[in-house]
C-alpha positions as CSV (number, residue, x, y, z in Angstrom):
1,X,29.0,9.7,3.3
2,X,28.4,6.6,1.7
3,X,27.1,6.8,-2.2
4,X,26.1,2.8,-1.9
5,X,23.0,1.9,-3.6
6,X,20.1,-0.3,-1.9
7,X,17.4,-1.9,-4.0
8,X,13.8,-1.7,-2.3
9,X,10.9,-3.8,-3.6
10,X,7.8,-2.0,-3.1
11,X,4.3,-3.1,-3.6
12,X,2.1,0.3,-5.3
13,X,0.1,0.9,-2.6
14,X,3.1,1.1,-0.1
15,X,5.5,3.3,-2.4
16,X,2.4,5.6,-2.2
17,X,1.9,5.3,2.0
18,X,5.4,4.4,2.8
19,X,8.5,5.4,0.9
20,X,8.0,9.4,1.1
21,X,8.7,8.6,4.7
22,X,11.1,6.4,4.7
23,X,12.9,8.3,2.0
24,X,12.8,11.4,4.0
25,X,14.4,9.4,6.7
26,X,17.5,8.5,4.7
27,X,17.8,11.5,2.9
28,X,18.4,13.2,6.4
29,X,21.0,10.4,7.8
30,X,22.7,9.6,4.5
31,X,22.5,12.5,1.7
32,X,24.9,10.2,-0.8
33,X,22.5,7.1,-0.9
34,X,21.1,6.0,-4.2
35,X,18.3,4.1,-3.5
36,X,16.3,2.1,-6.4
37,X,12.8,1.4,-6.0
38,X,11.5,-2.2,-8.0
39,X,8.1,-2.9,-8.6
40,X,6.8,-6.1,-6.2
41,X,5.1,-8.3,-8.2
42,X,3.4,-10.3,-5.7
43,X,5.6,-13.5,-4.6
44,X,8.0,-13.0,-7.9
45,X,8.7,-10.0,-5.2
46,X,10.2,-12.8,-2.9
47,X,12.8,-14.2,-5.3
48,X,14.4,-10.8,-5.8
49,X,14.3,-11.1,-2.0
50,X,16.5,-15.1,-1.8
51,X,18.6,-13.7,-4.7
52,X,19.8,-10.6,-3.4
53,X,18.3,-8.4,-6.2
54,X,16.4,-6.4,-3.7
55,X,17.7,-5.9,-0.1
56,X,14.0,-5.3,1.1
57,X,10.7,-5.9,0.0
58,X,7.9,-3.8,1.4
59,X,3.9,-4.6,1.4
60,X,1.0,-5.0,3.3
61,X,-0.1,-8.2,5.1
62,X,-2.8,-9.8,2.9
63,X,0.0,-9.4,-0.5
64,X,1.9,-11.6,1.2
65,X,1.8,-15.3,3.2
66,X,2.0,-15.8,6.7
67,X,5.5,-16.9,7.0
68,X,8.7,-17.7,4.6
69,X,12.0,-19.5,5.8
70,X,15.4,-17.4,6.4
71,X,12.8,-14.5,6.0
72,X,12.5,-11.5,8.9
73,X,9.5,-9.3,9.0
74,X,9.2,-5.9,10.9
75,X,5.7,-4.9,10.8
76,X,3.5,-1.3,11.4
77,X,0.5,-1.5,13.1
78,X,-2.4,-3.0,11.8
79,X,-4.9,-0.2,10.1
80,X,-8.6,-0.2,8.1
81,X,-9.4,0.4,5.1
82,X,-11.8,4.0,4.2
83,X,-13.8,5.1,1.6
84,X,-12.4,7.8,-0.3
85,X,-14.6,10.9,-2.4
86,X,-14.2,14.0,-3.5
87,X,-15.3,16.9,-1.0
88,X,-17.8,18.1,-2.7
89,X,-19.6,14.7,-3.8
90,X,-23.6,15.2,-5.3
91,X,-25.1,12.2,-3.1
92,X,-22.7,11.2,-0.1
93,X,-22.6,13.8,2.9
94,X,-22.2,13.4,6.3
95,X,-22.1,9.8,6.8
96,X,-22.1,6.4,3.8
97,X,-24.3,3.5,4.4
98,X,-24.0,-0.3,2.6
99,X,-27.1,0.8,0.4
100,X,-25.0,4.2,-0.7
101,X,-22.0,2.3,-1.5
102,X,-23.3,-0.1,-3.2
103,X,-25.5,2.2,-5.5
104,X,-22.6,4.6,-6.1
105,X,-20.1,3.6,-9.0
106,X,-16.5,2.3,-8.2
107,X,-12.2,3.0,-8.8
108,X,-10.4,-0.4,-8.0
109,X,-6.5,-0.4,-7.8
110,X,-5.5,-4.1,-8.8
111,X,-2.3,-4.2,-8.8
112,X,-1.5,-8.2,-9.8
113,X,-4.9,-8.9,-11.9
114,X,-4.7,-12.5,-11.0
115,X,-4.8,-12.0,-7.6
116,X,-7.9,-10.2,-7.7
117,X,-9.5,-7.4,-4.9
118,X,-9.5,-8.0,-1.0
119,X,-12.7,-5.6,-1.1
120,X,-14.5,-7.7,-3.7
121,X,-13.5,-11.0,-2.1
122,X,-15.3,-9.5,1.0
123,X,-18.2,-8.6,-0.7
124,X,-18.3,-11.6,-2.5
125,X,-18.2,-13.7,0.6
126,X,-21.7,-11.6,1.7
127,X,-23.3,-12.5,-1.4
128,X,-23.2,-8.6,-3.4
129,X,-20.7,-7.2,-5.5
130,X,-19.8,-3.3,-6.2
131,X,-20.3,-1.5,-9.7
132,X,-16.4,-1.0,-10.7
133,X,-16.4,1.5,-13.4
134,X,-12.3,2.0,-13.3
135,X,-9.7,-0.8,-12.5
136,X,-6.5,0.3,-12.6
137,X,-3.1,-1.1,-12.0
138,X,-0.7,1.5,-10.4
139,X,-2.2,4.6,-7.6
140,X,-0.9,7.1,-9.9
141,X,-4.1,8.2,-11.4
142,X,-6.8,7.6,-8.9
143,X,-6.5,10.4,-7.2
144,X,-7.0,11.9,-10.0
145,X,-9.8,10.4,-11.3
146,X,-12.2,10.3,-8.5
147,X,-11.2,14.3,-7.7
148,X,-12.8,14.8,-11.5
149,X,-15.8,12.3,-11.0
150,X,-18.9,10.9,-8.5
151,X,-16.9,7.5,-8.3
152,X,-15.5,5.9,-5.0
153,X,-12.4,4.2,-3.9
154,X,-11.8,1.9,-1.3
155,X,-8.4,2.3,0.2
156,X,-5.7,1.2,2.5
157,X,-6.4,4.1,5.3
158,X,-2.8,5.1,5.2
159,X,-2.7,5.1,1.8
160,X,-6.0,7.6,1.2
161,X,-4.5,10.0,4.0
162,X,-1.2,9.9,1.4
163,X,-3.3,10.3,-1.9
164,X,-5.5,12.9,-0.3
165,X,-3.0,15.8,-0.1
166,X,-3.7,15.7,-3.4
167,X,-6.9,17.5,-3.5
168,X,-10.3,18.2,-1.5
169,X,-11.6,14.8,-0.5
170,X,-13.7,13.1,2.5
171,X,-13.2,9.8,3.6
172,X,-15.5,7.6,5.2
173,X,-15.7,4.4,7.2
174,X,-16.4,1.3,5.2
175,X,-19.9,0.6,5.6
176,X,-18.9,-3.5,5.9
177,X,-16.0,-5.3,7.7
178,X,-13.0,-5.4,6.4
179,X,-9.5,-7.2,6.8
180,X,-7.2,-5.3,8.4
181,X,-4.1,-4.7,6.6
182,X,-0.6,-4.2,8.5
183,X,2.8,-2.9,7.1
184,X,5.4,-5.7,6.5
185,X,9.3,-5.1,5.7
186,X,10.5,-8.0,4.5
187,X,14.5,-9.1,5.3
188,X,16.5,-12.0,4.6
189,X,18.7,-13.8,7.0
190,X,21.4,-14.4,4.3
191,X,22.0,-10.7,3.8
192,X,21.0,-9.1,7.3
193,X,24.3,-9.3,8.7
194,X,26.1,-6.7,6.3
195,X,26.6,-3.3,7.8
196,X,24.2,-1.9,5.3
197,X,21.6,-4.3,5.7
198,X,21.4,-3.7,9.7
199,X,21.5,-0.1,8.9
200,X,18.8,0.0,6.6
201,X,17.0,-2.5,9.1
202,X,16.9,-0.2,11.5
203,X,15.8,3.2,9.8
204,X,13.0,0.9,8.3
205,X,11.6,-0.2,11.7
206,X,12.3,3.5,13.4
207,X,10.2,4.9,10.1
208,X,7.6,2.2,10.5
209,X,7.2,3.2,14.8
């Protein structure tokens, strides 16, 4: 019954693969809930985390450091990254090699333009670099945009299996090694022991199983 609101910090890529869920979640156990999604800004993310302007801040792994004092983090399993197209692509069929992907032309979702592109800092470590057409800061239109065009997009796999109920796409291994990239809800001691908090703690984790 409660009409509380909770403020959630949410990185773009996991308000795309994990809030519909978790949403869903609450919706069912607490109708009355107002719940206010932030944009996580990288690390800035973290002080609305000390400060109490966000009660949780969701990501994945490699957006975040290893470790933070008086800060709890559940985490998901650890998942790949796939190459996303649309169905019916001219060139790529059946299977994409290093050679394809490199020739074919690219989407890249930057959120934080500073930070820069896990992909391309893989790629860059080998010694090649991808054609990247479109950079974009939010998910919203990528789907979108490679539906209506020849271009790839390299994606969190969670995230592409969100993105493509959007349309007819295939997805694809990445022909190179990635990093893995693993869920993380981020808690803070100093507000985890108010009802609320440990409430919210524990539909997070039971979504995230």
């Amino acid at each position: 019954t409660t009409t509380q609101t909770l403020t959630l910090a949410a990185s773009d890529f996991t308000a795309f693969s994990f809030l519909p869920h978790l949403i869903e979640r609450l919706e069912a156990l607490a109708p009355r809930l107002r719940i206010k999604v932030i944009p996580a800004t990288h690390r800035d993310s973290l002080d609305d985390l000390f400060a109490g302007r966000a009660q949780v801040v969701l990501g994945f792994s490699d957006e975040f450091s290893d470790s933070y004092d008086g800060v709890e983090a559940l985490e998901g399993p650890t998942e790949a990254y796939v190459v996303m197209v649309r169905q019916d692509h001219q060139r790529i069929r059946g299977s994409l090699t290093m050679e394809q992907y490199l020739a074919e032309r690219h989407v890249a979702v930057i959120p934080w333009e500073d930070e820069g592109s896990v992909i391309d800092d893989v790629l860059r470590r080998s010694g090649i670099q991808r054609d990247v057409a479109i950079q974009l800061s939010s998910m919203m239109a990528a789907p979108f945009i490679v539906s209506n065009s020849q271009f790839l997009i390299t994606l969190p796999s969670r995230v592409a299996w969100q993105l493509g109920r959007t349309g007819a796409f295939s997805f694809y291994p990445t022909p190179f090694v990635t990093p893995g990239y693993t869920l993380k809800a981020l808690f803070h001691a100093r507000h985890a022991g108010t009802p609320a908090l440990r409430w919210l703690k524990e539909q997070v984790q039971e979504t995230i199983r």
